[in-house]
Backbone bond lengths (Angstrom), bond angles and torsions (degrees), N, CA, C in turn:
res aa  C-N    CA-C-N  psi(-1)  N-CA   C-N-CA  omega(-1)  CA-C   N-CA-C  phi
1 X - - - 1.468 - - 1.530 109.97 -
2 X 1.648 120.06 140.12 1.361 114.99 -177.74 1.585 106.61 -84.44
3 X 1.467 96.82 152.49 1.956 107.06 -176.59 1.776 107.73 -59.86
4 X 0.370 124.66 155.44 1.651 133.15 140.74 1.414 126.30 -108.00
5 X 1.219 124.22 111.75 1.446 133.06 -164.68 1.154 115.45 -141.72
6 X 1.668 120.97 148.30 1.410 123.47 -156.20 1.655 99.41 -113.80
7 X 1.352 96.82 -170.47 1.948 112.82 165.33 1.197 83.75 -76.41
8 X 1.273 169.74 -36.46 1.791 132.92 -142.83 1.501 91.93 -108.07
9 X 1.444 127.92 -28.83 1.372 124.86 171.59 1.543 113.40 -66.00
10 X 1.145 135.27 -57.61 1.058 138.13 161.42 1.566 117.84 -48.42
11 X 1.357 135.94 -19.79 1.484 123.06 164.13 1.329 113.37 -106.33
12 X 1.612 101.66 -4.98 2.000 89.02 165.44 1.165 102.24 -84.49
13 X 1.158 133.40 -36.35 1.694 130.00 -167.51 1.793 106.38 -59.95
14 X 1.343 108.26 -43.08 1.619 134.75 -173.67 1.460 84.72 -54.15
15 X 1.352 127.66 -69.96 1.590 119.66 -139.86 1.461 80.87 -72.80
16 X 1.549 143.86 -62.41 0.992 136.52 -161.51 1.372 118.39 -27.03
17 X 1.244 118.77 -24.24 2.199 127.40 165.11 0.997 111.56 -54.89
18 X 1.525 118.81 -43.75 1.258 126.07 -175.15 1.616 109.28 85.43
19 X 1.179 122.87 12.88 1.390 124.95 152.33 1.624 156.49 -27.36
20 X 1.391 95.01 -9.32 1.282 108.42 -132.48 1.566 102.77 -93.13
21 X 1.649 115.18 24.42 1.283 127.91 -169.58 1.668 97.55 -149.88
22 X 0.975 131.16 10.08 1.299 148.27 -137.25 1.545 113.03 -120.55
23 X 1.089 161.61 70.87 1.039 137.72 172.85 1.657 145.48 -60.06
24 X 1.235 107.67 117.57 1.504 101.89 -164.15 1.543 156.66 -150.82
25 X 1.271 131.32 138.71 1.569 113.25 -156.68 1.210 120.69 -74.77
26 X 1.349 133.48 132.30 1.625 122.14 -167.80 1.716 87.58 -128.35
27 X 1.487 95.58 152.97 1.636 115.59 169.57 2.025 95.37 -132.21
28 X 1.578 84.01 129.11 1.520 86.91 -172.60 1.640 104.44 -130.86
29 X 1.441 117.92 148.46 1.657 127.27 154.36 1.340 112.07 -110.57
30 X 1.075 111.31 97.93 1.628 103.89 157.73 1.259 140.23 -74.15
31 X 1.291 123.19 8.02 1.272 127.03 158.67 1.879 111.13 -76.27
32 X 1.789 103.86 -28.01 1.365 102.33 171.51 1.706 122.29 -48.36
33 X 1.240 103.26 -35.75 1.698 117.11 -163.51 1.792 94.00 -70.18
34 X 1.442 139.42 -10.14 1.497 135.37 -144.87 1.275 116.54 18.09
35 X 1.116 149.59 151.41 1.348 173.71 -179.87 1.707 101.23 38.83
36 X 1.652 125.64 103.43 1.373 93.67 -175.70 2.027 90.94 -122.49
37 X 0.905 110.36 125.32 1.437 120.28 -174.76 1.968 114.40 -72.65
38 X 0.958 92.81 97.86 1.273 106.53 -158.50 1.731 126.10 134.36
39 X 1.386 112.13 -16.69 1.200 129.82 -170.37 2.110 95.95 44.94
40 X 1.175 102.76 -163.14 1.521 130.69 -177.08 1.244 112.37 -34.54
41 X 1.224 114.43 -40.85 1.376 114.60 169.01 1.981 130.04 -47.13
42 X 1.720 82.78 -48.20 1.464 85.10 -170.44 1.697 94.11 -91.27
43 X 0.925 134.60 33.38 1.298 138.56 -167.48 1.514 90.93 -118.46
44 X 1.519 134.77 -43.53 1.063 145.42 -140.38 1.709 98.58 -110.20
45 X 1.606 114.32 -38.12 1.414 134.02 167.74 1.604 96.84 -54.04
46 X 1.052 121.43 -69.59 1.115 130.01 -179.36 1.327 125.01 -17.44
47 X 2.108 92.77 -78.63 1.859 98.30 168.28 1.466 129.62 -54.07
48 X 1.557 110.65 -6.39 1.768 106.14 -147.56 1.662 74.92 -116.12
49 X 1.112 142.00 -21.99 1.498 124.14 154.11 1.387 125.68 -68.96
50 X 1.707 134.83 -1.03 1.326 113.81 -164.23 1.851 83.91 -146.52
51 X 0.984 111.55 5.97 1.766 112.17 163.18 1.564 103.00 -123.05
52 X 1.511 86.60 157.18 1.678 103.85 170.17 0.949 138.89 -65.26
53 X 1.765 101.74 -57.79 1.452 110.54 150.59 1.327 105.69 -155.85
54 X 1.580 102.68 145.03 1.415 114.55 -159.87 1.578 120.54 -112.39
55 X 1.345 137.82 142.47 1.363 135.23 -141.48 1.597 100.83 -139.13
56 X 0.957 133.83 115.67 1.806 113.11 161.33 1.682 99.22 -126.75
57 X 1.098 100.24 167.24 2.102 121.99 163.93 1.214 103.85 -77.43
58 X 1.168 111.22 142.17 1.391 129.19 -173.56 1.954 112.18 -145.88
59 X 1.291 98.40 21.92 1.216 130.23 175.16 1.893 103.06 -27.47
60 X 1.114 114.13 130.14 1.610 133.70 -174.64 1.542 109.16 -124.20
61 X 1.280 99.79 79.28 1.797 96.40 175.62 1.810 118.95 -82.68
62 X 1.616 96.02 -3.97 1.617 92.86 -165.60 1.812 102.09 -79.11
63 X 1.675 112.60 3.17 1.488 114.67 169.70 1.713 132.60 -69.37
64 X 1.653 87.44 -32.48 1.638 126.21 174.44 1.736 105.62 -18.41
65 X 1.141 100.36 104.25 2.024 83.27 162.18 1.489 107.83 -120.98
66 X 1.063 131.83 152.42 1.627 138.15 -175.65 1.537 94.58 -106.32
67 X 1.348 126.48 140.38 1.086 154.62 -179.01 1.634 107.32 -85.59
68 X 1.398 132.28 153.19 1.487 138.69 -174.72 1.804 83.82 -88.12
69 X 1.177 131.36 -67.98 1.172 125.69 158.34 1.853 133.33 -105.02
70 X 1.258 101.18 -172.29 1.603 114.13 166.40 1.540 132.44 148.29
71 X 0.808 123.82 -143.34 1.325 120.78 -163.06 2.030 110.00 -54.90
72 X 1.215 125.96 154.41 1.523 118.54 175.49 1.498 98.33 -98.08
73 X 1.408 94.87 161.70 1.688 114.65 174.50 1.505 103.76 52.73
74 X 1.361 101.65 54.09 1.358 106.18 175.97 1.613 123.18 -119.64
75 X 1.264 104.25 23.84 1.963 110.69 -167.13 1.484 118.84 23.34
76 X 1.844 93.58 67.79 1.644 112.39 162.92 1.301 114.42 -161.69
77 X 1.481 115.99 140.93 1.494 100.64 166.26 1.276 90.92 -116.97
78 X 1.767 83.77 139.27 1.757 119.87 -172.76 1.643 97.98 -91.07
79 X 1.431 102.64 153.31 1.338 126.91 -162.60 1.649 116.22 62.36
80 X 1.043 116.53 13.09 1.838 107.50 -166.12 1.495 98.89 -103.63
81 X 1.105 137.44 -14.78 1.249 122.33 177.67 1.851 121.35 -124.04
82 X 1.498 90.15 81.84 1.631 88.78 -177.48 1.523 116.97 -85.00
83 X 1.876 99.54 -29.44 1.428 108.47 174.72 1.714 105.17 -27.04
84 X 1.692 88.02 -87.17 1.395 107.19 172.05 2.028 132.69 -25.78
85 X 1.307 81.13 -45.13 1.844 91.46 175.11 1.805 103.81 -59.85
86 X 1.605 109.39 -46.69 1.458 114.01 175.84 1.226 119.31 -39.32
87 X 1.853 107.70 -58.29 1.697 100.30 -178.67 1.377 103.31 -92.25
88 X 1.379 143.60 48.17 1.409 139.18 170.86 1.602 92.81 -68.18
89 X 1.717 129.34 156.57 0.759 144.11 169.33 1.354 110.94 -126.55
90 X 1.446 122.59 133.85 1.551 127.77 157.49 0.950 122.38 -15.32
91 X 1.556 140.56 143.46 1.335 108.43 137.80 1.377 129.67 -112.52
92 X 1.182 99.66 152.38 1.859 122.46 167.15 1.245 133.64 -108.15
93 X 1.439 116.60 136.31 1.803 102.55 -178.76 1.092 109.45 -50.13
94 X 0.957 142.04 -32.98 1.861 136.76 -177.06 1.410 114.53 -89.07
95 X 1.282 115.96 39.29 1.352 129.40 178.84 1.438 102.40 -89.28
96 X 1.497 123.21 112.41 1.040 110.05 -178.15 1.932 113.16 -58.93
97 X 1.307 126.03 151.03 1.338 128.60 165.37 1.366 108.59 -48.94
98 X 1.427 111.62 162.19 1.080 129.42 179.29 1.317 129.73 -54.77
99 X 1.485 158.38 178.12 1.558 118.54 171.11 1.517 91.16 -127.23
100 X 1.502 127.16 29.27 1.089 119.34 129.79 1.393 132.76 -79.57
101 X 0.764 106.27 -4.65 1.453 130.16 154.66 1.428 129.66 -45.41
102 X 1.182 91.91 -46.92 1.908 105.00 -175.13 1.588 115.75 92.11
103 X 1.161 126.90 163.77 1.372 125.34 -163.62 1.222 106.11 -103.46
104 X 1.451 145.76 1.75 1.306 150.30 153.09 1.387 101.26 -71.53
105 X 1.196 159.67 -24.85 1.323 139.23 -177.15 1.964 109.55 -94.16
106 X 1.537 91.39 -44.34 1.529 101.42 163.59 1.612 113.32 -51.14
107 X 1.353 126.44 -42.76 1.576 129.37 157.89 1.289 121.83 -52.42
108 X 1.732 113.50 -48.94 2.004 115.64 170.36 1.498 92.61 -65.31
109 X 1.072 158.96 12.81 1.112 155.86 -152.77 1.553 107.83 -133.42
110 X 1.106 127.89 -9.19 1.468 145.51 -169.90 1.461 122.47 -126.46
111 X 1.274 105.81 -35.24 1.480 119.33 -177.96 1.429 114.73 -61.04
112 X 0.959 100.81 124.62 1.822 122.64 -178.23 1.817 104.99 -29.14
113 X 1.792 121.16 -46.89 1.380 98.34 -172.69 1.704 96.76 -111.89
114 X 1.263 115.88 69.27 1.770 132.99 -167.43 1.357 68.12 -112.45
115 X 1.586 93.22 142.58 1.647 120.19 154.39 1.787 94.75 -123.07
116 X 1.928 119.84 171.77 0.841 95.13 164.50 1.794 78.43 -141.51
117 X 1.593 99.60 -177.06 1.641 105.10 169.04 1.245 105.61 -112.75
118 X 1.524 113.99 154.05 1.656 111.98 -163.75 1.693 115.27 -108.89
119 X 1.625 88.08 48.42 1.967 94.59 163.54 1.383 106.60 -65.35
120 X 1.571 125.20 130.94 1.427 120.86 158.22 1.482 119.93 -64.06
121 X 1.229 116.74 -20.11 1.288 104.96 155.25 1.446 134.23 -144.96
122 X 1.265 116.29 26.88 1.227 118.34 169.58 2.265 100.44 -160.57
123 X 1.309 81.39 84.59 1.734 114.67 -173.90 1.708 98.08 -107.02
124 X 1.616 118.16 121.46 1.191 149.07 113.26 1.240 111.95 -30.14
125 X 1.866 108.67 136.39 1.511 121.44 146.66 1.238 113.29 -128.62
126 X 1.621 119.87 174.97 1.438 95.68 -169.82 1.312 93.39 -171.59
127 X 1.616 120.71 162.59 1.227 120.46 149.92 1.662 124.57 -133.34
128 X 1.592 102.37 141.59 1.378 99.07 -174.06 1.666 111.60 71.31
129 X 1.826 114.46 19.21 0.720 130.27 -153.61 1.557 117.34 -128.73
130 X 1.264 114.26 4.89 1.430 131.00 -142.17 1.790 89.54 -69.16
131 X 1.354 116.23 -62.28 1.876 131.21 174.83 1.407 106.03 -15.19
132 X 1.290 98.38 -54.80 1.687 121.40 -170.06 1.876 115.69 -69.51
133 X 1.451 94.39 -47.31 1.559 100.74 175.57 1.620 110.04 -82.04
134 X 1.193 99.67 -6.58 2.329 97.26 -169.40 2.121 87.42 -88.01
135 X 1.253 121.67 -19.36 1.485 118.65 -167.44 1.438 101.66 -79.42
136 X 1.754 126.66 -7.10 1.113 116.31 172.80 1.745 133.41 -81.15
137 X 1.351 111.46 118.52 2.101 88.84 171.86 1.233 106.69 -121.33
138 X 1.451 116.53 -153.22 1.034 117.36 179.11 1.570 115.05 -101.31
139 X 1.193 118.08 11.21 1.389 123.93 151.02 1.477 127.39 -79.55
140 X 1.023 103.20 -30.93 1.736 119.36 -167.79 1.516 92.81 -142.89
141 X 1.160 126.76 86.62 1.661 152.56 148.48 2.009 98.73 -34.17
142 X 1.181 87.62 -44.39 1.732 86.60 -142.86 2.085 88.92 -86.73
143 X 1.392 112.61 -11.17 0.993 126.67 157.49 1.649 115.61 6.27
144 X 1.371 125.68 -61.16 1.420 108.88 175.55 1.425 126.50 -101.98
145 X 1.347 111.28 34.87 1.361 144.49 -170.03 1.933 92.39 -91.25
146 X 1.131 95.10 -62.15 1.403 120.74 -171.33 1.193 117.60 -54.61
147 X 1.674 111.26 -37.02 1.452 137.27 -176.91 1.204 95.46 -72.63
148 X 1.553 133.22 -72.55 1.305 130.79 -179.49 1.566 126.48 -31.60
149 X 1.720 100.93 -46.72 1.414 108.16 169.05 1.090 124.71 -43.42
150 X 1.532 110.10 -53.31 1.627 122.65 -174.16 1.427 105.35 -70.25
151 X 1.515 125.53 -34.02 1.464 111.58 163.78 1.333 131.88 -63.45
152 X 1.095 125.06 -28.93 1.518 138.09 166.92 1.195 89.77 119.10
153 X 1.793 132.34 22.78 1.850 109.14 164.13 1.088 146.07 -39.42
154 X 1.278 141.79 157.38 1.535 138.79 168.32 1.499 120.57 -112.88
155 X 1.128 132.73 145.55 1.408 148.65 176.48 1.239 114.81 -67.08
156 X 1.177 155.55 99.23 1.122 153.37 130.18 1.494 136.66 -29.30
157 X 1.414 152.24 64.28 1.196 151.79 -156.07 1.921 120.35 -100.93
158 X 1.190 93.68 67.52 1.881 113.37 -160.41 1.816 105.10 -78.00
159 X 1.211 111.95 80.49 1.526 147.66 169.82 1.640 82.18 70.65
160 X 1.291 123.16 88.56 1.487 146.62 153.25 1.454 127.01 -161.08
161 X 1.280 124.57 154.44 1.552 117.93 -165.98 1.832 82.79 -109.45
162 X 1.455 102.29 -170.49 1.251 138.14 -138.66 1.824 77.91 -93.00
163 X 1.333 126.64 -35.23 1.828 119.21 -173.98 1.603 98.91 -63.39
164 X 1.479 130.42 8.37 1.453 116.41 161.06 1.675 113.75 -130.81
165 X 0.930 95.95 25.21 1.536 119.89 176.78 1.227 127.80 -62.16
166 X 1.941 138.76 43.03 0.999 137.59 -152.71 1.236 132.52 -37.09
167 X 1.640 96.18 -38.82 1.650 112.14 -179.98 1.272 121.16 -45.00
168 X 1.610 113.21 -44.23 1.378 130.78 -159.18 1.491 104.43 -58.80
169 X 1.609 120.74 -41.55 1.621 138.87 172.30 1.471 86.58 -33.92
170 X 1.622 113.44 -85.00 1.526 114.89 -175.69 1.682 107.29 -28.60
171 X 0.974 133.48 -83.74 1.379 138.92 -148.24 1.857 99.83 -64.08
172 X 1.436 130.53 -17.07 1.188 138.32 116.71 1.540 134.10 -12.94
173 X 1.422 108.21 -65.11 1.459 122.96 -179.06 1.298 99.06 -64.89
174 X 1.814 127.17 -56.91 1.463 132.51 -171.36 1.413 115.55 -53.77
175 X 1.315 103.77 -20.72 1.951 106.08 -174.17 1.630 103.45 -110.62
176 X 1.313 103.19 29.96 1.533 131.14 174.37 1.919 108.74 43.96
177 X 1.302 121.63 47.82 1.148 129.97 -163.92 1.510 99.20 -77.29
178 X 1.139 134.42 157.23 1.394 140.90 164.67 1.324 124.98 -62.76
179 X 1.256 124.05 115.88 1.782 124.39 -168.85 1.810 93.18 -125.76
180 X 1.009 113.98 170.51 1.476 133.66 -143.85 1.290 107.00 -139.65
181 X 1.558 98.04 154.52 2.081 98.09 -169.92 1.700 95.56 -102.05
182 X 1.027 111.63 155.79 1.549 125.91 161.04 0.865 124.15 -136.75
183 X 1.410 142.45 163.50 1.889 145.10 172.74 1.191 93.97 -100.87
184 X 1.515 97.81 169.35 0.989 124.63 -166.72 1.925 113.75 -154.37
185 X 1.323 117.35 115.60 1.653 105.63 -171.55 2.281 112.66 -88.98
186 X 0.752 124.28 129.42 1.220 135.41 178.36 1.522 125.88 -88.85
187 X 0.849 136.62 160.62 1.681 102.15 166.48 1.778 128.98 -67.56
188 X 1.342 97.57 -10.91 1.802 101.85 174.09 1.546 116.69 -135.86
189 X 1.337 110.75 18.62 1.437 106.29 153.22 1.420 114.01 -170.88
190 X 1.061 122.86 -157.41 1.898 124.45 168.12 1.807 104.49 -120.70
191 X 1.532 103.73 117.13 1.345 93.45 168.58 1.109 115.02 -116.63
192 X 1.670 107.74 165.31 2.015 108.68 176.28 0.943 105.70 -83.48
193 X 1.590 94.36 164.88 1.957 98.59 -165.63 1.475 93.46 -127.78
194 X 1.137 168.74 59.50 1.403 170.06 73.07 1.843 97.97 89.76
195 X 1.143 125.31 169.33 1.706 119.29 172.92 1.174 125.24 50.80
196 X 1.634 130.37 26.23 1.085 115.40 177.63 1.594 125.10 -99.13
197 X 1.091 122.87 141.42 1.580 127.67 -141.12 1.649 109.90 -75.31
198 X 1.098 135.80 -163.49 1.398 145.82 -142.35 2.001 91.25 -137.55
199 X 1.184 123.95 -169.26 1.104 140.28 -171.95 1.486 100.63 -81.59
200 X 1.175 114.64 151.35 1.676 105.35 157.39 1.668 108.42 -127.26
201 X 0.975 137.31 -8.08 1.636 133.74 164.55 1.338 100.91 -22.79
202 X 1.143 137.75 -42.51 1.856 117.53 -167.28 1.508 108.87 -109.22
203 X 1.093 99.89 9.14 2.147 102.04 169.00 1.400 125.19 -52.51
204 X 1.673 107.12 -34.91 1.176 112.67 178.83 1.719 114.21 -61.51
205 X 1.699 126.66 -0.84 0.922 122.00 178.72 1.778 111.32 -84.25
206 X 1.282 131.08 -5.04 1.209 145.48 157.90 1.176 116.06 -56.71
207 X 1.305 136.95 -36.42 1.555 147.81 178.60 1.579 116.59 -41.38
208 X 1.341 109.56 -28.87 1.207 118.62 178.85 1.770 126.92 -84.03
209 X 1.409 101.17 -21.91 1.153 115.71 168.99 1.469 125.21 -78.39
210 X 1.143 97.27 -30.30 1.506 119.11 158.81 1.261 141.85 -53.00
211 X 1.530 103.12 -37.26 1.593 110.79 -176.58 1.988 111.74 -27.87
212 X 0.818 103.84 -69.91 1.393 100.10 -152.51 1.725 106.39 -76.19
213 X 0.994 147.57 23.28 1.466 144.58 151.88 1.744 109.62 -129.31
214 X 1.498 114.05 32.51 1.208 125.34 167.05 1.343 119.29 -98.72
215 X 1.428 125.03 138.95 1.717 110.82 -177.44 1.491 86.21 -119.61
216 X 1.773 102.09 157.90 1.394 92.34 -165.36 1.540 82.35 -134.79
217 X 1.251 119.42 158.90 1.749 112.59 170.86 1.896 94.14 -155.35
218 X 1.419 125.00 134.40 1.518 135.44 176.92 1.636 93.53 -97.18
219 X 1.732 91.54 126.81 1.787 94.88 165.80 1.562 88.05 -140.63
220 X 1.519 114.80 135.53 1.376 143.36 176.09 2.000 93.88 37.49
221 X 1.101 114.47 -151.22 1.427 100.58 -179.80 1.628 141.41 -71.55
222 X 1.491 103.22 27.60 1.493 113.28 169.79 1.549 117.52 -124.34
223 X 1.133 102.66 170.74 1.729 120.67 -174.45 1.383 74.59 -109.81
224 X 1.114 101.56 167.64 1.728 141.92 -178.62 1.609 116.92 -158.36
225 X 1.219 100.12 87.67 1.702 98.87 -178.10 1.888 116.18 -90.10
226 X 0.712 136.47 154.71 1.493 129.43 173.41 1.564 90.07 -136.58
227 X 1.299 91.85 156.67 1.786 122.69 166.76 1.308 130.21 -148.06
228 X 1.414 126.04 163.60 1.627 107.58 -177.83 1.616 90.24 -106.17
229 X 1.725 99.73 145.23 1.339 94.71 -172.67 1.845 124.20 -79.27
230 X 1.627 97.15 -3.05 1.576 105.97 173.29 1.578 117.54 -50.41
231 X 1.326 92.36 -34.70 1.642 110.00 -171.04 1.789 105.98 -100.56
232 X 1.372 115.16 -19.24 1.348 102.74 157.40 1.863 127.84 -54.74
233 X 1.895 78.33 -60.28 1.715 94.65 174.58 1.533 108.38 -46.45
234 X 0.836 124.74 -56.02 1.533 124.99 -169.88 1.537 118.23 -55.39
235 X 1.669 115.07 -23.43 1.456 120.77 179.93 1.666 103.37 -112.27
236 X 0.888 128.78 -22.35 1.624 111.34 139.42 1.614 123.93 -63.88
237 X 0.970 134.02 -60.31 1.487 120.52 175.66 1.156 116.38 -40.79
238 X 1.480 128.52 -61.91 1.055 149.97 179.53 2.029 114.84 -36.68
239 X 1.574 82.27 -52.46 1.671 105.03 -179.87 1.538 95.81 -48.49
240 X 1.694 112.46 -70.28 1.388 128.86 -149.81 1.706 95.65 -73.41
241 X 1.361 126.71 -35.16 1.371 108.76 167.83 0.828 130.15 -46.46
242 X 1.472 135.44 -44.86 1.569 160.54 167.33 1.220 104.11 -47.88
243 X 1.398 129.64 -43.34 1.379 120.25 -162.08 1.472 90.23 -161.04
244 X 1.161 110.49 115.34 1.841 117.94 173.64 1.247 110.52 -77.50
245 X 1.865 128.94 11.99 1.483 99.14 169.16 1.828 84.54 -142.04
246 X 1.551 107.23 49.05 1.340 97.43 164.31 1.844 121.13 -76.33
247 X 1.475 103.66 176.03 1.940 83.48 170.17 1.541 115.39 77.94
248 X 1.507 111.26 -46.87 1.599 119.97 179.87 1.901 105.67 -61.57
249 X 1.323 78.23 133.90 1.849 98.03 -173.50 1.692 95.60 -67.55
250 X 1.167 106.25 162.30 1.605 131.91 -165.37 1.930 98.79 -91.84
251 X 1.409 132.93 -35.30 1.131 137.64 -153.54 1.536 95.18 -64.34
252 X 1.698 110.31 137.02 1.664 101.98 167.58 1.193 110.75 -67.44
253 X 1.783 122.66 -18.46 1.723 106.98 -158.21 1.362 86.81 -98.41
254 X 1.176 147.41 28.84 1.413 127.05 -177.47 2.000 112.68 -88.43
255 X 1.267 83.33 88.02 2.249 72.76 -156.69 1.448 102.45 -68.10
256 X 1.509 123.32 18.84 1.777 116.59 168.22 1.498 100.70 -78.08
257 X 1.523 113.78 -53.73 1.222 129.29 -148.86 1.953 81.70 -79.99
258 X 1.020 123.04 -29.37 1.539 102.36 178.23 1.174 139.56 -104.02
259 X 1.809 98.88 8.99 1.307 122.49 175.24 2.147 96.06 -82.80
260 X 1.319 102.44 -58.28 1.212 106.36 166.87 2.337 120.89 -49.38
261 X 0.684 69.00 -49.33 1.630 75.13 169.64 1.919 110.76 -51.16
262 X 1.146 99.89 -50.40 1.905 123.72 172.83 1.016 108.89 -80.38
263 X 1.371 122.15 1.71 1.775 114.23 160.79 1.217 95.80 -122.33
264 X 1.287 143.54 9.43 1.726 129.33 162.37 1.272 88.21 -98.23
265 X 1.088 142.39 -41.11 1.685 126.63 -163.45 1.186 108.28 -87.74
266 X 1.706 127.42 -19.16 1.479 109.48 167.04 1.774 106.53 -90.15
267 X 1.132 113.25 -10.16 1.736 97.20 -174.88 2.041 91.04 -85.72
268 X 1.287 134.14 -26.59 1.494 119.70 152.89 1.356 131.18 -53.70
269 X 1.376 110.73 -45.75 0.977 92.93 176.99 1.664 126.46 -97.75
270 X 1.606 104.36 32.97 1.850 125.36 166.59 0.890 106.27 -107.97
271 X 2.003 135.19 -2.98 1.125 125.24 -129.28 1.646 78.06 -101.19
């Protein structure tokens, strides 16, 4: 049978993290929670009472254009997607997020004191969050990832595992992993986007390293884990030092994860 659960269930469970001085990035499903009375809203009421200040991705891939050519060992094949190039859309700050995304960030994304940052394709929203969203450019996308770190933020993971885990990209970048260029369409031209991240399908293998500075709290049919991301960063780097193709997804067609794979085996065998 599905839960039925309110706003006061969802912000007693929240304070139970102890967050509430904390600033921090959450990735959420609300269909995980089953029945939530209020839908997204009170899901969103929820976080913005028991965090400090709160951050999600709001990531816009429908801007994406693929190039006829460009750079090698870059996990893309060029010229293959013109369909796609056809319906590329501009972007605008009021682009709604992606709806892989989920509809809780598209909601932090709406709310009257939402700021957002203006990556065309990999855009933050936030509240009480502005510090966090001004650390982003277009060199460093992942830019207020970094910010959070240096604040001592925590992760929020509200009925989702670690394969939507943005941070982890960052703690990626720190163990100097290979990230990838993409375009991006504007309303008056196509620009490159420098920093764009690797696969995340096999992140959830980090979870284990984690155990013990994870807080975990069950509201109606989801887990809710939080972490501080000091101690994330530290077990991704750590991971990927040990093994340069940890984290990398299992799929043969995944050409990020095998563009990266072709840059650990040629920097060995230059080494």
């Amino acid at each position: 049978m599905t839960s039925t659960i309110t706003f006061t269930d969802l912000r007693t469970s929240l304070f139970k993290l102890g967050l509430s001085h904390t600033p921090v990035i959450a990735h959420a499903s609300l269909k995980s929670f089953g029945e939530v009375v209020g839908g997204p809203e009170a899901v969103l009421r929820a976080l913005l009472d028991s965090v400090w200040a709160l951050v999600m991705p709001t990531f816009t891939y429908k801007t994406m254009i693929t190039p006829e050519v460009g750079p090698p060992n870059n996990g893309i094949a060029y010229g293959m997607e013109h369909d796609l190039n056809r319906m590329a859309e501009p972007f605008r700050r009021d682009m709604p997020a992606d709806k892989q995304m989920g509809i809780i960030p598209e909601t932090l994304r709406c709310h009257p004191r939402a700021k957002r940052s203006g990556h065309p394709i990999q855009s933050f929203a936030g509240v009480y969050a502005d510090k966090f969203l001004a650390a982003q450019t277009m060199q460093n996308p992942l830019g207020p990832i970094g910010a959070l770190v240096d604040a001592d933020g925590w992760v929020l993971l509200l009925g989702v595992d670690h394969t939507v885990n943005t941070s982890i990209h960052y703690g990626e970048k720190l163990a100097g992993r290979q990230t990838f260029v993409r375009w991006a369409l504007l309303p008056d031209r196509i620009i490159e986007c420098p920093g764009f991240p690797g696969d995340s399908a096999g992140f959830e293998a980090i979870a284990p390293d984690l155990v013990t500075v994870t807080r975990m709290v069950k509201v109606g049919d989801a887990t809710i884990r939080a972490l501080p991301l000091r101690a994330l960063m530290h077990a991704v780097t750590e991971r990927i030092h040990a093994d340069p193709l940890a984290l990398l997804c299992a799929r043969q067609s995944c050409m990020r994860c095998a563009s990266v794979r072709d840059a650990v085996s040629e920097g060995q065998s230059n080494s």
